[in-house]
C-alpha positions as semicolon CSV with decimal commas, in nm:
position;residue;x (nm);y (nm);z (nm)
1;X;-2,380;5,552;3,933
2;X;-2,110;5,733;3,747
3;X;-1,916;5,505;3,879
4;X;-2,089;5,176;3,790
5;X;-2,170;5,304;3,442
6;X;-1,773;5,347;3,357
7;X;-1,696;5,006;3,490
8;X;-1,973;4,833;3,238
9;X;-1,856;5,048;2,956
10;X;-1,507;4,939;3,024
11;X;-1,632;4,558;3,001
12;X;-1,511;4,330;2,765
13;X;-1,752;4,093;2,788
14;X;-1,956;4,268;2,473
15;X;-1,698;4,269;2,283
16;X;-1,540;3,916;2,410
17;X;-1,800;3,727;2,152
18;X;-1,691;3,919;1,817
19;X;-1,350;3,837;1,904
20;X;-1,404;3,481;1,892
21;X;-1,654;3,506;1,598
22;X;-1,381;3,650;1,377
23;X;-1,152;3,417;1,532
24;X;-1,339;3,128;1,470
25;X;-1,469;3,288;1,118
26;X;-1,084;3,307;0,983
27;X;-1,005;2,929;1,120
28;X;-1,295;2,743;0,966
29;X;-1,185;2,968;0,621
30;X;-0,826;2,819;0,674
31;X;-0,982;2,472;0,780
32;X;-1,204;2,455;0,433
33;X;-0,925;2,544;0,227
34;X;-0,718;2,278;0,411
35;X;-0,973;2,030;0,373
36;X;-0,996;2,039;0,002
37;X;-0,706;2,071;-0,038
38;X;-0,577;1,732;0,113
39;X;-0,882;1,547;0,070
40;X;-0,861;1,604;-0,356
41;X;-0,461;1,504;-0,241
42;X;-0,589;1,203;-0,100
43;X;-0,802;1,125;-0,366
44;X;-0,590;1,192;-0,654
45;X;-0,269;0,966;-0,485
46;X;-0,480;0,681;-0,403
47;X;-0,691;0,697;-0,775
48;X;-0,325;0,662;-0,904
49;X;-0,200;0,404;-0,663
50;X;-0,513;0,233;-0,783
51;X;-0,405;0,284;-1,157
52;X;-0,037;0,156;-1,087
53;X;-0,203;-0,156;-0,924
54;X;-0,390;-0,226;-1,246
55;X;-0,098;-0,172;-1,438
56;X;0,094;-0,458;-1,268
57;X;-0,233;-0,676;-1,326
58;X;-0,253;-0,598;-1,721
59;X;0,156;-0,636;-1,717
60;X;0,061;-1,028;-1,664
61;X;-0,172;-1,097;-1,897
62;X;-0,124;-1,380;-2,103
63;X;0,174;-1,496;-1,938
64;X;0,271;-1,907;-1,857
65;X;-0,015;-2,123;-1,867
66;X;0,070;-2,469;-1,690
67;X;-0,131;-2,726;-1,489
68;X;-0,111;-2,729;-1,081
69;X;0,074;-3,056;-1,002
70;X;0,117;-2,960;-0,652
71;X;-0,102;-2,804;-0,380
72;X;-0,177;-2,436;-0,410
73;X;-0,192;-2,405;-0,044
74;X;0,206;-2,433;-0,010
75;X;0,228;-2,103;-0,140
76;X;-0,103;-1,928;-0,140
77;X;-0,406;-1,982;0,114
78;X;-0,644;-1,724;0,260
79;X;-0,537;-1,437;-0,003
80;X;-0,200;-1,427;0,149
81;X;0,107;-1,542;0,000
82;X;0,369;-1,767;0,145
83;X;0,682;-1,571;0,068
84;X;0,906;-1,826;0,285
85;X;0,779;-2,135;0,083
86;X;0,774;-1,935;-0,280
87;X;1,143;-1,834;-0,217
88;X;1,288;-2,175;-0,063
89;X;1,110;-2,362;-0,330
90;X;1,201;-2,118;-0,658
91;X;1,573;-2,130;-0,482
92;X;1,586;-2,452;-0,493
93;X;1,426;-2,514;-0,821
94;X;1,697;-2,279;-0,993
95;X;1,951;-2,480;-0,834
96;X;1,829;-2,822;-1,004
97;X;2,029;-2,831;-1,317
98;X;2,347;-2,768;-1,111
99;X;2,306;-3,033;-0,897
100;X;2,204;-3,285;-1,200
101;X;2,558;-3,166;-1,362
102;X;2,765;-3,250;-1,022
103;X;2,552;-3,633;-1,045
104;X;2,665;-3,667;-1,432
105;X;3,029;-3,587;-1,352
106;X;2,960;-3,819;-1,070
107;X;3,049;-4,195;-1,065
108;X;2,776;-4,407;-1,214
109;X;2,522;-4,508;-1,003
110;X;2,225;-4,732;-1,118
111;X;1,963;-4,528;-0,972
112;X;2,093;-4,179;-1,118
113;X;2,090;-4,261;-1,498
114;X;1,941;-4,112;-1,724
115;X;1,590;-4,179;-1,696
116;X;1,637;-4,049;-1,368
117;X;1,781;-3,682;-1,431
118;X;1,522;-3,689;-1,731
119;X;1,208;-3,752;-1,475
120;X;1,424;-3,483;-1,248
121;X;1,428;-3,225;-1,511
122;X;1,041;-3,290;-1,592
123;X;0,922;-3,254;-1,255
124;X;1,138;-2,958;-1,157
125;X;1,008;-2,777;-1,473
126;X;0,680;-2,843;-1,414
127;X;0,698;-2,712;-1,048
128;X;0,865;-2,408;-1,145
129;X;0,625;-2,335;-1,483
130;X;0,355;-2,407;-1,208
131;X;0,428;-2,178;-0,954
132;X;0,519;-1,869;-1,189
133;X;0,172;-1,931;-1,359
134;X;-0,015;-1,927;-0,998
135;X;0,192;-1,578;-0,945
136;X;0,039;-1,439;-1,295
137;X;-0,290;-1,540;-1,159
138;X;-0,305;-1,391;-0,798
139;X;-0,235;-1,122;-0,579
140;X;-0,006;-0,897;-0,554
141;X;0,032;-0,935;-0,937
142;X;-0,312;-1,014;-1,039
143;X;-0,627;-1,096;-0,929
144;X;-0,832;-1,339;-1,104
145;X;-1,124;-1,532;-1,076
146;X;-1,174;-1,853;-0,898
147;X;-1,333;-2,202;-0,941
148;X;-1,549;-2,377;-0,728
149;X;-1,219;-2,532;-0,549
150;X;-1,062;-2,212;-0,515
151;X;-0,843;-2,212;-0,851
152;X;-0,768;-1,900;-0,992
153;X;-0,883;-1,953;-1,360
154;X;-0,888;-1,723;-1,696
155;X;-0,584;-1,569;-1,889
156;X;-0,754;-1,192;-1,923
157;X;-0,986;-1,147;-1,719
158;X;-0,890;-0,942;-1,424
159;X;-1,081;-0,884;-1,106
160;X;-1,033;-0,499;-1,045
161;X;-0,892;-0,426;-0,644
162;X;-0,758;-0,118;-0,535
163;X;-0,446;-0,013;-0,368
164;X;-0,344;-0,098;0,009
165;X;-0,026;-0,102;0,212
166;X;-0,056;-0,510;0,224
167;X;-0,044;-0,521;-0,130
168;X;0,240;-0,282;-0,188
169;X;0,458;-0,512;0,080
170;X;0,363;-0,806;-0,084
171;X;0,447;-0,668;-0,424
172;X;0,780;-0,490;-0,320
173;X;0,909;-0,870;-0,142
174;X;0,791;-1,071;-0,434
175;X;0,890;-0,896;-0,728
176;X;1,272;-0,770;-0,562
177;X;1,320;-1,162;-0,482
178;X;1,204;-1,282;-0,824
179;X;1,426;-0,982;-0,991
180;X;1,739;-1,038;-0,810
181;X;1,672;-1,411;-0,874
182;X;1,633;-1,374;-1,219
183;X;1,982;-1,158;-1,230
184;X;2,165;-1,417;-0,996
185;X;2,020;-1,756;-1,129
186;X;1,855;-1,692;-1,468
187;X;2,146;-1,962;-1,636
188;X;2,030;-2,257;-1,441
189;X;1,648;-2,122;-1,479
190;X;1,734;-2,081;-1,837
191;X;1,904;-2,428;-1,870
192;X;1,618;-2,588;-1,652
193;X;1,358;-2,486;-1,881
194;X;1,551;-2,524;-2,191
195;X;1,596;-2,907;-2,117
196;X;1,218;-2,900;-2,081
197;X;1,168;-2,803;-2,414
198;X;1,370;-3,077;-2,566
199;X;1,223;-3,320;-2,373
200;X;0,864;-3,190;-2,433
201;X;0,954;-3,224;-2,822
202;X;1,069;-3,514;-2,862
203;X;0,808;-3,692;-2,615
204;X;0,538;-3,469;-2,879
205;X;0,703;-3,489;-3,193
206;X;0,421;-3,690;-3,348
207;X;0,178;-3,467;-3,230
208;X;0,371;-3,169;-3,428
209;X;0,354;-2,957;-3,139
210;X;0,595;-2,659;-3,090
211;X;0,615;-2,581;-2,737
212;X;0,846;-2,304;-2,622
213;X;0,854;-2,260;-2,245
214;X;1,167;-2,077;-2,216
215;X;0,998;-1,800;-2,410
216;X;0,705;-1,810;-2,124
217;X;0,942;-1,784;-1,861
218;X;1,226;-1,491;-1,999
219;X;0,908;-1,303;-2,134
220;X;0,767;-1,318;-1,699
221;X;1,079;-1,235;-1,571
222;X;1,147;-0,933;-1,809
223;X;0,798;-0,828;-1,709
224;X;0,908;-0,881;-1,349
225;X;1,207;-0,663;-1,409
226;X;0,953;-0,416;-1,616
227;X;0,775;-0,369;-1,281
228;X;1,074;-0,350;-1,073
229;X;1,207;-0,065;-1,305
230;X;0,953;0,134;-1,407
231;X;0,658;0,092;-1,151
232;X;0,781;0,001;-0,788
233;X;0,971;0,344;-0,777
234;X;0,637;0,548;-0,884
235;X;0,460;0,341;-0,643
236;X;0,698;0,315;-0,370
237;X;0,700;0,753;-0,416
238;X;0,316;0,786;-0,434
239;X;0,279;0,551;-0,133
240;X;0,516;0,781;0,064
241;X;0,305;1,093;-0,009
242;X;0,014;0,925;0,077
243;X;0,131;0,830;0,392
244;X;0,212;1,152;0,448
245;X;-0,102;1,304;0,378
246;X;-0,300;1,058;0,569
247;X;-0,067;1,063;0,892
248;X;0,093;1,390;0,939
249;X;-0,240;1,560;0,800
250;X;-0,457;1,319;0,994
251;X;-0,810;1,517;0,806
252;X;-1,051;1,342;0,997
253;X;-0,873;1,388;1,325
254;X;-0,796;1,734;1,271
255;X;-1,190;1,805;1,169
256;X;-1,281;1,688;1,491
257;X;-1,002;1,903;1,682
258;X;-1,123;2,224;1,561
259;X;-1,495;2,182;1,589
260;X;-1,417;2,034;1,979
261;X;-1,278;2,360;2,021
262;X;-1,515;2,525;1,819
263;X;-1,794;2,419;2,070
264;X;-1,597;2,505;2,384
265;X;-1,506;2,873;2,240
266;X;-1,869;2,887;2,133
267;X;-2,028;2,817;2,492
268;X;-1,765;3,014;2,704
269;X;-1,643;3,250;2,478
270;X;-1,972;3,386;2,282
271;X;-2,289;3,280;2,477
272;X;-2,155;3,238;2,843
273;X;-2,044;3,609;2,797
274;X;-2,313;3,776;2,637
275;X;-2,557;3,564;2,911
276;X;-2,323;3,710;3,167
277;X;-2,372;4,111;3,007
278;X;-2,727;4,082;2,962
279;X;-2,873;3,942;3,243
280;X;-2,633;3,949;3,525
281;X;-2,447;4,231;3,722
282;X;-2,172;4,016;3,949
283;X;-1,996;4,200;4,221
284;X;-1,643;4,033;4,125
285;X;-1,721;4,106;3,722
286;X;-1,373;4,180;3,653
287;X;-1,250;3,845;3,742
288;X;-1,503;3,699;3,567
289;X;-1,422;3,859;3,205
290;X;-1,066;3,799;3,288
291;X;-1,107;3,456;3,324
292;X;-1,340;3,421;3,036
293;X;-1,038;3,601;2,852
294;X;-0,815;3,297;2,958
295;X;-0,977;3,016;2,926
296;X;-1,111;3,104;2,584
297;X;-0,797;3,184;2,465
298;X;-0,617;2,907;2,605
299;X;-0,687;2,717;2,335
300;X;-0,623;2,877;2,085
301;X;-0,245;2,912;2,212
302;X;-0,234;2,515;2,244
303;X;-0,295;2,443;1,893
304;X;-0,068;2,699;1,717
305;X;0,164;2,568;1,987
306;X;0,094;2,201;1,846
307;X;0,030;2,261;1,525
308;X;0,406;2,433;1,562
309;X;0,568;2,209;1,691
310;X;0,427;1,967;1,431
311;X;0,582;2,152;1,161
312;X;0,902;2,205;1,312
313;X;0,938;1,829;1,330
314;X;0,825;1,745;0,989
315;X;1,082;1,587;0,754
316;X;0,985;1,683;0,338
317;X;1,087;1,490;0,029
């Protein structure tokens, strides 16, 4: 009896469900601290992701205002842009007044007179004026509302959308092209435009009307290089930390992890021993708490393991 009586008081089992309480008790106070922590992380990157996107909205107000003459589905259909067709066509556009200097150094030819690099300057300008007012009006600069036909229409009023990755690549493409296009062909955008305006005033010089396009157009490209300088960094650094947060600190992920574990440690480590001590004498009860021991511990190792080896690997900014 002596005997028996040393063995039970040399179990572990009693004491194998306090060690996993405070375990457990000292994880879940790490795993609430963590959670707050990157949740209000979360929150606060993406509320000013959100801001920066609004910011590149209101930087558009107001800006070219020009009838369609062409079909906005070469450039925008189903809320996604056409970045092949917008670049080819603004490209080519910038390229106009180059070409129409080559065909007036050119031998005379009866179908290139002047009528006809006049009607080529009109509709060139009219295409370009049109497609850098459909950018002002939709996404990823601004979203605006639409008509019954699918045309974005109003000069201020904005539809509020918050941040995504889509957006950001759409942004980042459109406004680098339009930058470095503005750097590398703003003469023969300039020029383009410029011949516009004499055209346009003379053809409304009875009407008294002073229209300045080339004001329209160097005031949306110095917004467009306003957004490449001062907001794509602070966007393109917020959007790294988020994707940090939400990918190496996967919350959700990790919640479900620990509380997976939780459960298992809870059935084989707090009430599958006590069961075992209360109501059960085994024969083989030392293999028994040892194994308990084990497998309850088990994992515990594989996390910190993990969650190691995690750390190790991470690369910080």
């Amino acid at each position: 009896m002596m005997k028996g009586k040393s063995i039970m008081d040399n179990s572990i089992l009693p004491i194998l469900p306090a060690i996993h309480a405070t375990i457990l008790s000292i994880i879940f106070a790490v795993l609430i601290v963590f959670f707050f922590y990157s949740y209000q992380t979360v929150s606060n990157l993406k509320e000013q992701l959100n801001d920066l996107r609004t910011r590149v909205a209101q930087t558009m107000i107001g800006q070219v205002r020009s009838p369609l003459k062409f079909k906005l589905e070469e450039y925008f259909k189903d809320n996604t842009l056409n970045h092949l067709n917008i670049e080819k066509k603004l490209w080519e556009l910038s390229s106009v007044m180059g070409s129409l200097e080559i065909t007036k150094m050119a031998p005379p030819h009866p179908r290139m007179d002047e009528d006809y690099i006049e009607k080529a300057i009109i509709e060139s300008a009219e295409h370009l004026l049109g497609i850098i007012t459909v950018l002002t009006y939709i996404s990823p600069y601004c979203e605006r509302p639409k008509n019954e036909n699918g045309i974005p229409t109003g000069i201020s009023n904005i539809m509020p959308k918050g941040y995504t990755p889509e957006w950001k690549s759409d942004l980042v493409r459109l406004n680098s092209y339009l930058s470095w296009l503005w750097r590398t062909r703003g003469e023969g955008i300039t020029k383009l435009i410029s011949e516009y305006d004499a055209i346009s005033a003379k053809k409304y010089a009875k009407q008294r009307l002073e229209l300045n396009f080339s004001q329209f157009v160097s005031d949306f490209f110095t917004q467009v290089q306003f957004i490449e300088i001062q907001i794509i960094p602070e966007l393109k650094e917020k959007s790294y930390k988020l994707n940090f947060y939400e990918n190496k600190f996967k919350i959700k992920t990790r919640l479900i992890q620990v509380f997976l574990m939780a459960i298992f440690v809870l059935v084989f480590g707090i009430f599958l021993p006590l069961f075992i001590h209360l109501y059960f004498k085994p024969p083989y009860i030392k293999q028994i708490e040892l194994t308990l021991l084990i497998i309850t511990l088990l994992p515990y190792l594989y996390y910190l393991l993990c969650y190691l080896k995690k750390t190790l690997g991470l690369e910080f900014r």
